[in-house]
N, C-alpha and C positions, 0 to 999 in steps of 0.2 A: 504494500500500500504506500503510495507517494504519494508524500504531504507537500501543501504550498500554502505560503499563507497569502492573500490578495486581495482585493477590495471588491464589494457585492453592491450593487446600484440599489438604491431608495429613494424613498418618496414619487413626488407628482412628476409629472413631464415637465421639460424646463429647467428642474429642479438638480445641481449636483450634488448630491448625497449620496453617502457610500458606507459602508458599513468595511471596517479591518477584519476579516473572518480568518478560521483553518478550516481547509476543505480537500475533498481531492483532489489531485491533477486532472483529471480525467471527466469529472463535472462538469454544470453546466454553469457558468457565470452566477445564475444569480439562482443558483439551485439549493438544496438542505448544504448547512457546514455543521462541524465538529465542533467548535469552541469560538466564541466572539472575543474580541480583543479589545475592540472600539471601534470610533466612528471618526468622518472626513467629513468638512463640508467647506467645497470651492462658493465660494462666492466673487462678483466685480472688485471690491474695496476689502475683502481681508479672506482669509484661510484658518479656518476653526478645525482642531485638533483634537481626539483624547486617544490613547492609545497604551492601554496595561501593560509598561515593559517586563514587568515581575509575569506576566503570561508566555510574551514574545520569547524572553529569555528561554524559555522552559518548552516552547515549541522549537524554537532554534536549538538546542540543546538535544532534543528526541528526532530531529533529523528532517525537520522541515524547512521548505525554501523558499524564502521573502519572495515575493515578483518583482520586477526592478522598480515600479510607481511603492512600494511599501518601504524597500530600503532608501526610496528617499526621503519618503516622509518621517521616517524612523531617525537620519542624521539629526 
């Protein structure tokens, strides 16, 4: 089973909201995940953040792999 951790789209149309999730590789985008981490929200005038490193840590540690938009949000 290959783990990745990567972002799941929410809310309304329009809207950029995303969810930090672990899920499979093999999944569908915005299909059932394994553990939530936090959430993302793009907006025009600023970029809203939460993100459980004390989780992250522990999925990176058991063998799962950021997608490149998570490790940058993670610097």
């Amino acid at each position: 089973m290959s783990l990745v951790i990567r972002l799941t789209r929410t809310g309304k149309k329009g809207e950029r909201k995303f969810r930090v999730v672990v899920k499979e590789k093999r999944s569908k985008r915005d299909g059932g995940y394994i553990d939530l981490l936090g959430w993302y929200e793009k907006s025009k005038d600023m970029k809203n953040k939460k993100i459980d490193m004390e989780r992250y840590q522990y999925w990176i540690s058991n063998g799962a792999q950021p997608s490149e938009t998570v490790r940058q949000l993670v610097k």
